[in-house]
Structure formats: C-alpha cells, structure tokens
N, C-alpha and C positions, 0 to 999 in steps of 0.2 A: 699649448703649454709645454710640449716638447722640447719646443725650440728653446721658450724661458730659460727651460730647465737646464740644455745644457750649456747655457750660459752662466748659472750659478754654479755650473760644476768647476769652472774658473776662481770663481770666488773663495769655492769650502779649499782649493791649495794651500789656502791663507787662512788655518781656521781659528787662528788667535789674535790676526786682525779683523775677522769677519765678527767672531762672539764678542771680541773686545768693544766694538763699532754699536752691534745688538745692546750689549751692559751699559753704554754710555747713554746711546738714546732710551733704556728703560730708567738710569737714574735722575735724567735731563725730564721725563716726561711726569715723574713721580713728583719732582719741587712742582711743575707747573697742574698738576691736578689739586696741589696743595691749596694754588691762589684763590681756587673759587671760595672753599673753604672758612679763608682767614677773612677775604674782602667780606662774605657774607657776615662773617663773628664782628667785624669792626662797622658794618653799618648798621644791624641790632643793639650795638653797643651804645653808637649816637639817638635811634630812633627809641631808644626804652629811655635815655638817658640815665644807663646805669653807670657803672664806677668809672671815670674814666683815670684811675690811676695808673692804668697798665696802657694805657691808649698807645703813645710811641712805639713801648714794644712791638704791639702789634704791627703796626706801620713796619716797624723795622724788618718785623722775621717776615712782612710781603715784601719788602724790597732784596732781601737775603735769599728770598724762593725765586725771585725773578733774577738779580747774579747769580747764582747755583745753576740755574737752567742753563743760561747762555751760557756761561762758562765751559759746562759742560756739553753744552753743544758745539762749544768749537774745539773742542779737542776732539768728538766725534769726528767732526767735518774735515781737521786735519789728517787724522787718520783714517776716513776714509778716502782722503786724495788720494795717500798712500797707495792704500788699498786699489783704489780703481787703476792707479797706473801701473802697477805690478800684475795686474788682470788684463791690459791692454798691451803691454809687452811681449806679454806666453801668448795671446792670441794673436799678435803682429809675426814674434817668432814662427808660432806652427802654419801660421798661412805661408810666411816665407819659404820654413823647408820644405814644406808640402808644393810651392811652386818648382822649387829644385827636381822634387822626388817625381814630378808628375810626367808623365808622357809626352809622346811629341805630339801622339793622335789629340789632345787635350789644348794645345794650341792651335794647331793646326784647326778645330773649328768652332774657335771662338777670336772675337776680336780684344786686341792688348787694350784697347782701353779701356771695355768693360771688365777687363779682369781686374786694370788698374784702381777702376772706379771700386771694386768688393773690396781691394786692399785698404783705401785709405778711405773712403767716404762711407761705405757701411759699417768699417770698423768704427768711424767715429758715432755713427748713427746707434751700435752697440754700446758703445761710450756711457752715452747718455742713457741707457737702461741702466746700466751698472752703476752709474755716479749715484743720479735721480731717483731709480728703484729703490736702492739700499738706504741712501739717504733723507730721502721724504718719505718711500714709501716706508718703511720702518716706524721711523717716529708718525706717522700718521694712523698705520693701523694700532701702533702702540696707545696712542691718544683715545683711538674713539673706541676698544677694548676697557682703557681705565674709565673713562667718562664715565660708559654705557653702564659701567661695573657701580661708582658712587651714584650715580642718579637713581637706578632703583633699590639703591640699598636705603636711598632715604626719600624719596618720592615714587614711588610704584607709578603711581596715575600721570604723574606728569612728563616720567621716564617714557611711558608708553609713546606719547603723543608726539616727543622728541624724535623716537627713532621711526617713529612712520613712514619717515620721506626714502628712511635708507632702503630697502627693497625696491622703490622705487627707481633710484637711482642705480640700484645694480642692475637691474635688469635694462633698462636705458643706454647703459655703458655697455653690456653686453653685447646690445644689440647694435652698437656703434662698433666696438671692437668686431665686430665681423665681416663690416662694410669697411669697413677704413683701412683693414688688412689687405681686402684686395686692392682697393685705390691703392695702396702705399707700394704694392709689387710692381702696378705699372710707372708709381711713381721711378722706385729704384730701379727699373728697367729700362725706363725714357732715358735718365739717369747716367746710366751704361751707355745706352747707344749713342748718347750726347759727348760723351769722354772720347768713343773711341772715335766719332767725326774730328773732334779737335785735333788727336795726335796724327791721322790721318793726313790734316791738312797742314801740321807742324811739318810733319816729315815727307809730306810730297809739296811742299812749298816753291820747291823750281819748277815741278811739272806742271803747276798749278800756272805759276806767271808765265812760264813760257807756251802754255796751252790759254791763254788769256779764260783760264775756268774761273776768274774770282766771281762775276754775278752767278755763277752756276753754285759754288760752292757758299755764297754768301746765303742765296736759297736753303739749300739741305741746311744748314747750318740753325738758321732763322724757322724751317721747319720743322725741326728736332727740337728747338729750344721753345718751341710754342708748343707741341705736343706734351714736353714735359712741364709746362707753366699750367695747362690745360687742367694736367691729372691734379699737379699743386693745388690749384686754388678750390678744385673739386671737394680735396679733405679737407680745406681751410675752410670751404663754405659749410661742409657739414658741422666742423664743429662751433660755428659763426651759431649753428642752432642747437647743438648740442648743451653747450656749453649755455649760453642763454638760462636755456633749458631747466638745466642741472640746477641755477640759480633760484631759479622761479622756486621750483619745488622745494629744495631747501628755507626759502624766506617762507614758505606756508608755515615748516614746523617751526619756526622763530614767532612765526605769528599765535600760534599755537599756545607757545608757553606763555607769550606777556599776555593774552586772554585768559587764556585756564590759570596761569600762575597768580594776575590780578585780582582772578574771582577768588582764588583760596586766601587770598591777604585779607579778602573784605570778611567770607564765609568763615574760615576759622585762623582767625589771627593769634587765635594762643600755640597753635600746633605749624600754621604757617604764617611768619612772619617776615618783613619787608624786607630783613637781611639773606632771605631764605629764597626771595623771590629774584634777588638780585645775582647770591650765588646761580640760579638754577638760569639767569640769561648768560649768564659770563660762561657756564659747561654748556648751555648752549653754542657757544660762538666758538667753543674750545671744541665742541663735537664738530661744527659743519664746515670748518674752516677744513681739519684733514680729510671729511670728507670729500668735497670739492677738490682738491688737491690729489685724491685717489682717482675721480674722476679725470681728471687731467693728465695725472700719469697714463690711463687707460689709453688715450688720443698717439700719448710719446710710446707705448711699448706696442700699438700698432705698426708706427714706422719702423720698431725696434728690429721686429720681428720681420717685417719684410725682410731688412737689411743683415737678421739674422740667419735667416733662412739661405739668404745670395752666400753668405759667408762660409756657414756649413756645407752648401753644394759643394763647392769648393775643397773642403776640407775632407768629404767624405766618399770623392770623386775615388775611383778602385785603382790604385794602380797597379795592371799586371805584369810591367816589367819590372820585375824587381829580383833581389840579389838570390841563389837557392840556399836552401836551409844547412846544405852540408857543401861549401865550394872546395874549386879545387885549385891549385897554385896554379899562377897564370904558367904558362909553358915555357924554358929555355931559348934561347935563339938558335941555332937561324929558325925564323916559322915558313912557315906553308899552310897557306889558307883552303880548305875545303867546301864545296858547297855543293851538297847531295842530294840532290833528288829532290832542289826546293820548289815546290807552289808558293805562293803568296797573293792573298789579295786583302785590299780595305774589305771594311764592311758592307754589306749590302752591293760589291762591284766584282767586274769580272774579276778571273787572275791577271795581275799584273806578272808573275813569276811561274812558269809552267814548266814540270819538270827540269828544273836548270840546274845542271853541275858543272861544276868550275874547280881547276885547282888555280892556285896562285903559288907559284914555285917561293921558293925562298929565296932570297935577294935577287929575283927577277921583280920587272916590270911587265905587267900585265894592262894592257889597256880596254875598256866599253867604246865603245861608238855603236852609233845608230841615231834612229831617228829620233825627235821629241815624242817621249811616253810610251820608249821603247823598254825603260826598265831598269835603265843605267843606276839610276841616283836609287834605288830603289835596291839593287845587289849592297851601296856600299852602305846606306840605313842598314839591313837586319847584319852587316859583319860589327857595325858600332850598338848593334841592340835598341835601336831607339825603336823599332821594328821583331817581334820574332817571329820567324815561318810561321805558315800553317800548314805546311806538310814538309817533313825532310829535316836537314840538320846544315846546322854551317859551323865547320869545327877547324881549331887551331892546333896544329901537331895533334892531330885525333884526338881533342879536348872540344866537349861542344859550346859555344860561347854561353849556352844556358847555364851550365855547370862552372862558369867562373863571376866573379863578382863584378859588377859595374864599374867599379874604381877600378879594377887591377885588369879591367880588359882596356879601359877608355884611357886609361892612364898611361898606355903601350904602343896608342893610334893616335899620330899627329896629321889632323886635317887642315887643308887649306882650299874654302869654299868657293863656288866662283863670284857670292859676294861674301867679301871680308868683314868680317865685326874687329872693332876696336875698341876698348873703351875710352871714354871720356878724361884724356888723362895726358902724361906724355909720353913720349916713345918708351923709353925707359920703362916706365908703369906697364903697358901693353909686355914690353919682353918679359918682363920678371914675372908674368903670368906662368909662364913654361916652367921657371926655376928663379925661387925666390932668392937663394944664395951664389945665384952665376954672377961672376966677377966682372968689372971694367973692361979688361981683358977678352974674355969670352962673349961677352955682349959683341962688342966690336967686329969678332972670328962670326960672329951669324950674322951679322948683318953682313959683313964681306963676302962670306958664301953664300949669302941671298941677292947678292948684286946692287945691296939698297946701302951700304956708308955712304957709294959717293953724295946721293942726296941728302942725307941723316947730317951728314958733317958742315953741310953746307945751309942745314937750318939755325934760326937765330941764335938759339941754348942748345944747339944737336939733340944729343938725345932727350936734353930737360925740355924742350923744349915741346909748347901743348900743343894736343895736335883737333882738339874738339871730338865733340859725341858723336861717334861712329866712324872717327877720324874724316872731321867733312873738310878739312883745310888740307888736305894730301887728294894727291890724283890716285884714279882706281888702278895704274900700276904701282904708285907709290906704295898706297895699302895695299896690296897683293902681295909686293915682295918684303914688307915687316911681318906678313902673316907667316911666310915662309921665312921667316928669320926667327919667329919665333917657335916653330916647328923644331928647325936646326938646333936649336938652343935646348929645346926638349929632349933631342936627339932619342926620337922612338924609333923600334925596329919597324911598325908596319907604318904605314902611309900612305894614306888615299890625298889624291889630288882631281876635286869633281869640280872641270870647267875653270880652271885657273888661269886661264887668258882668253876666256870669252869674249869678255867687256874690254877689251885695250887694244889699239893700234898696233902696227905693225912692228912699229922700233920698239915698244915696250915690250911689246909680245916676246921678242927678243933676249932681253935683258933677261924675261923672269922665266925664260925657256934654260936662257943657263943657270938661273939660280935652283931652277926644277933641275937640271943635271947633278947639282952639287950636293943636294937635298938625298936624291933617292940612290946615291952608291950603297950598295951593299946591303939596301932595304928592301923588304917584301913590297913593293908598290902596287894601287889599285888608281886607274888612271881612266878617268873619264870627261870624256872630250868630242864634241863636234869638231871642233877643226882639226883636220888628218893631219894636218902639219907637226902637230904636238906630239904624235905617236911614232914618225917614222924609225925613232932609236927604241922603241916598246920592243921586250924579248917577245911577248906574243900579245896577237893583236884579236878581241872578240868580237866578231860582228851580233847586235840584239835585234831582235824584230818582232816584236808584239809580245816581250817576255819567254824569246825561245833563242836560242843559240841556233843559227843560221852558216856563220864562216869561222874558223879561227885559222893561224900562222902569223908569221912576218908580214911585214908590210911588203918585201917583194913577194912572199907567195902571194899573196893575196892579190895583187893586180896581175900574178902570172897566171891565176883561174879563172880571171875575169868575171866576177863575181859580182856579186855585191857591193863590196868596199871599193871594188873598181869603178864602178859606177859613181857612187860619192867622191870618188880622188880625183874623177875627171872631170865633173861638176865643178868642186871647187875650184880646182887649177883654173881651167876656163876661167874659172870669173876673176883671180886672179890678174890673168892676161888681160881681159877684157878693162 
C-alpha cells in the first residue's frame, strides 16, 4: 500500500482536480441509485393498477436520472484525462531529472534498456492505476457504499443476503493480489531484460553481421521473449480462474434475492411488493457490477505496483554526489590542479588509487600513460566528480572540487573522450551544445582550429547538414575532431583529453593531434593516452602502475632513465617499424 500511496501523492498536486473528479462521480452515482427506486414506483404502479395519470412523468424523471448520470460522468472522465496527464508528466519529469542528477556508479551497473523500459513502459503501466483507480475505482466504491446504504435502510433481510458474497470476494482478491504481485515483478523484470537485449542488438548491429551472431542472437532474443511470455500468461492464467471465480460467487447473491425476494412477494405482498422485488434486482446488478469491477482493478494495480515499485527504485536511488550546502566560487584562471594524498576504490574492490598526488601546473600539459587499469580514466573521473575520493582531496587553486558546485566545476572542463557522443541531429546542433549564442563566424574559427571545416564544408548542407544518432554517418576521426571543435567553442580553461586518437589511423591520428595542439594552448591539460606518440610535446609525462605513480619528466627524461616509459616507447616504435 505504500507504493499506492505514493502514487496518489501525485494526484493530491491537483487537489481541485482530484475532489472536483470525487464531486462528479458522487453526483453521477446519486441520479443512478435513484433508478432502482422510480423503476420500482412505476412497476407497482402498473401491477396495483393504480392512477396512472402521472405514469409518463415518471418514465420521464427515469430517463432524466439516466442523462444526468452519463452526462455527468463524462465530464468526470474529461477531467479526469486531464488529471491523469498532468500526474504523468510530474512523474515523466522527476524520473528525467532524477536520470540527470544520478551517478555514474548508477549506470555503470545497470543496463540502458532496463532503465529505458522503467521510463516509458512502467510509467505507462502507473498510468493505468491512475486513470482506472480514480476512475472506476471511485464510482464503484461510491456505488456499492450508496446501494449497501438504501438496501438496508429498506429491506434489512434481503440487504443481508446481497452483500454475503462481498467478504468473500475480498479475501479472494486479497489473496490473488499477493501472488500476482510477485508474478508481475518477474513479469516487469523479464520486461527490462528484453528491452535492454533489443538496444543492445540496435547498437552492436555491425558487430553482429560482421561476427555472423545473427542465429546466436536471434536465440537470446527468442529466449528472453519466452521467458517473459512464460511469467505473462502465468498471471493471465490465474486470473482465467480468478476472475471465473469472482463471477460464480457473485451470481449465488443474485440468486439469493430473486429466491428470498420471490418468497417475500408471495409471504407478504402488502409490505413486499412486485415493484419492490424488482427495484431490489436492479440494486442488485448496481451492487455486483462495481463490485467485480474492484475485483478487476485488484489483477491492474498488481501489475501497477510492480511497475510502481521499478519506478520508485529509481527515483529513490541516494545520490551522493551532489552540490555542498554552502559552495564556493569556482576559482580565477590560470588553475592548477591538486591531488593529495588520494585512495580511491569502488565498492567491495581493491584501490584503484593509492596514495597519489599529482599537481597539474597551470597552462601546462600533463600526460597519464600506463597500462590497461592502471588508473588513468580513473584520476580524470574524481577531477570531473562523477567519482569522489575516499581518502585525500583534489583541489583547484587550493579549492576542493567538494566545495564547488557541479555546474560551475563541469562547466569550466571541456572533455574529449576516446569515444565521442554526438547527438542525433546536425553538425550545427552538436556545436551549439558548448554555446548556444556562438555565431556563424566562430563556429567556423572551431572547427578550423579542430582541423574538421575541411570535411564539414565538403558535406551536403556543411554544417546543416544530419549527421545521424551517435553521429554514425562520420568516421570515428571525423567525430573526434567536431568533439574537439566543440570543446574550442566552449573555450574552457581545463581540459582533459582520455584516449583521443586510440580508435583512428595514422593520417587521422594526425589531423587531430594538431587540432589537440590548438585546443590545449594556454590550458591546464590532463592527457591520457596509450599511444607515447600523443605525449611527446606533454610539459610532464606520468607514468601509473596499479594506482601508484612509478615515473614522472619529459619525454626525453624519461627514456634518459631507462625506465619504465622506456620500455613502452621501445615496444611501440618496434612495432611501428615492424
């Protein structure tokens, strides 16, 4: 009930649409408790054969209770559209900035398509609690509340036998809502792992044909979607009997009244009579209808609530990096990067980061090298905070990056990764990232100093021109050097560059080795790189080796100690030559 609840805590935002919604189905339910009523008074009126001078009337003010009803029910139901998509908005928004606000450790171990699947298929599965609850479930409990309320106010004995079935039925549904809760988690689970197979095979689709894994993948694929067909038809078959079920016992109290109501027509027909027996099946059929209907909601706010549950994890995930209560102005230029005395490791693993301090001069270039999971990518996370130590400090002009706000530190470091993100859009689109008001002009001035017009000019529309989601119609130096055009464009004092000619050949390697010259004049640079080639203009070069600083100098110290980095520079060459 938890989870229900704070799903209506969405709803009470709106609480003049929500009572308004409430007022409409108790005035919509009020004409229709009317009808048993009047049909009872107009068929006493034929079987006594009394006046029938008022007869139409009557006729009329029942067909008056049943426009009034609907009437009013559909301006409920409009307003409750309303309602529902203003509840489904705030909760699409808060999942979104909550995806912003959340960590990297929070991607990093879960798959994008399960999380895709919470955003859009649970929410809708929420949806329908919110529509369905408010809407049936409202006028239904409002229904068998007034029934329950005229039936013994005027048949005590016959009121009794009506509602017998209901305890019945609750504890039925109870007992269904507890089993079907769990089926419906694995359902939403299968769910998820089904989504994230899909994008999976969207986006490794060359690896796929050129590794000929399509029977491999058509498998998983076919084995995930039966697993989730499996749990599907599980809760489909329970309520195949549930539902049944629920029927049966219901038609007993139907049966009920036309017996026991029958017998009272015959046994005392002055006190009960034929119009009486009639009204009391029509509040029958007005009582069991929302009840069955509660019923069936019960089956929808099992899956509700799985899906509500995926949602809220989501939403109630901790995030520890976040901005401090009292920050401090980001620092002046020129910076100099600090890193004191840092430890760091994930959870439950060794250190990645033992004892490591580091400065990073102020418009010097500083380079990492080392081996794979030597710690590199791992120094330039905790200086962007996606990461914070757990022992030590990493501080900007002796400011610690804890102490300034996420905007105004992130907003000051232009990265260029060694794979490039682009979005789905056109060149153009992608720059205006960095600054939305850079002119024709200065677009132009970054991409020249990224070494990327001459191709940009040579596209169909240049810059208008699309370049697809992830920019997949550009070669991976093409995207390398817009990424670094758009950095330019930013024009930040610090600037890490992790691996930005890993993935390209050698002539491109080129290109965007001078666009990385034009990039990092007169900036704090953090440059991390396998290939020694990249580093030989680096003011100082770091060698890393299990999370410890092992060598630093220039590139000629460093092969004049014979070191370490010596060892890598004469590896590579070799193969180079070879």
């Amino acid at each position: 009930m938890k989870t229900i609840w704070r799903v209506s805590t969405y709803l009470f935002r709106y609480k003049f649409m929500f009572w308004g919604t409430i007022a409409l189905a108790i005035g919509s339910t009020l004409f229709f408790l009317a009808v048993p009523k009047i049909a009872g008074a107009i068929v006493n009126r034929i079987t006594e054969q009394a006046d029938l001078s008022n007869y139409w009337l009557w006729v009329l003010l029942l067909v008056s209770c049943y426009g009034m009803r609907e009437f009013l029910n559909s301006m409920r139901i409009r307003l409750n559209n309303v309602l529902e998509q203003k509840v489904l908005i705030d909760i699409r928004h808060d999942l979104h900035a909550k995806l912003l606000d959340l960590p990297v450790r929070y991607f990093d171990s879960r798959k994008s398509g399960d999380i895709a699947s919470r955003v859009i298929e649970d929410v809708q599965n929420v949806e329908r609690v919110i529509l369905d609850g408010t809407e049936q479930g409202s006028t239904a409990l409002l229904t068998l509340l007034g029934v329950s309320a005229m039936m013994f106010a005027s048949e005590p004995r016959l009121a009794g036998l009506m509602v017998l079935p209901i305890p019945i039925i609750i504890v039925m549904s109870r007992l269904h809502f507890k089993t079907q809760s769990v089926n419906w988690r694995n359902v939403r689970r299968a769910s998820g792992e089904l989504s994230s197979l899909l994008i999976e095979d969207i986006q490794g689709n060359r690896l796929i044909n050129s590794f000929a894994l399509k029977d491999r993948e058509k498998k998983r694929f076919s084995d995930k979607a039966e697993e989730l067909k499996a749990f599907t038809l599980k809760g489909m078959f329970r309520w195949s009997i549930q539902g049944p079920l629920n029927g049966f016992v219901v038609s007993l109290g139907t049966v009920a009244v036309i017996g026991y109501g029958g017998y009272l027509t015959l046994s005392e027909p002055e006190t009960f009579k034929t119009g009486d027996l009639v009204e009391y099946l029509l509040f029958c059929y007005m009582l069991y209808v929302p009840l069955t209907q509660i019923s069936s909601l019960n089956n929808m706010f099992a899956t509700g609530k799985a899906s509500a549950e995926r949602v809220f994890d989501l939403l109630d995930f901790p995030i520890d990096i976040k901005d401090p209560d009292v920050a401090k102005p980001f620092p002046s230029t020129p910076l100099q990067v600090e890193f004191s005395s840092v430890d760091f490791r994930y959870s439950e693993r060794a250190n990645l980061l033992s004892d490591f301090s580091l400065i990073l001069p102020a418009g010097k270039v500083t380079a990492l090298v080392g081996h794979t999971g030597a710690g590199k990518s791992t120094v330039a996370n905790l200086l962007q905070r996606y990461y914070d130590v757990s022992e030590g400090s990493v501080s900007i002009n002796g400011i610690d990056v804890r102490e300034l706000t996420l905007q105004s530190l992130r907003s000051q470091i232009g990265m260029v990764a060694q794979d490039p993100f682009l979005f789905d859009g056109s060149v153009r689109d992608n720059l205006l990232l960095a600054r939305e008001d850079a002119t024709e002009e200065e677009l132009i001035q970054a991409l020249e100093g990224a070494c990327a017009w001459d191709f940009v000019s040579r596209l169909p529309q240049k810059m208008d021109t699309l370049i697809g989601e992830r920019g997949i119609r550009l070669s991976m130096g093409e995207k390398q050097r817009l990424t670094i055009a758009r950095v330019i464009l930013r024009n930040p004092p610090l600037v890490i560059l992790d691996e930005a000619t890993s993935a390209v050949d050698t002539l491109t390697e080129a290109k965007i080795q001078a666009a990385v010259d034009n990039l990092v004049k007169e900036r704090t640079t953090l440059v991390i790189a396998h290939r020694l080639s990249t580093v030989l203009k680096a003011d100082k070069i770091v060698v890393l080796e299990k999370g410890r600083i092992i060598e630093t100098g220039t590139h000629d110290e460093l092969i004049h100690i014979d070191g370490h980095y010596a060892k890598l520079w004469r590896v590579q060459t070799d193969l180079i030559k070879e």
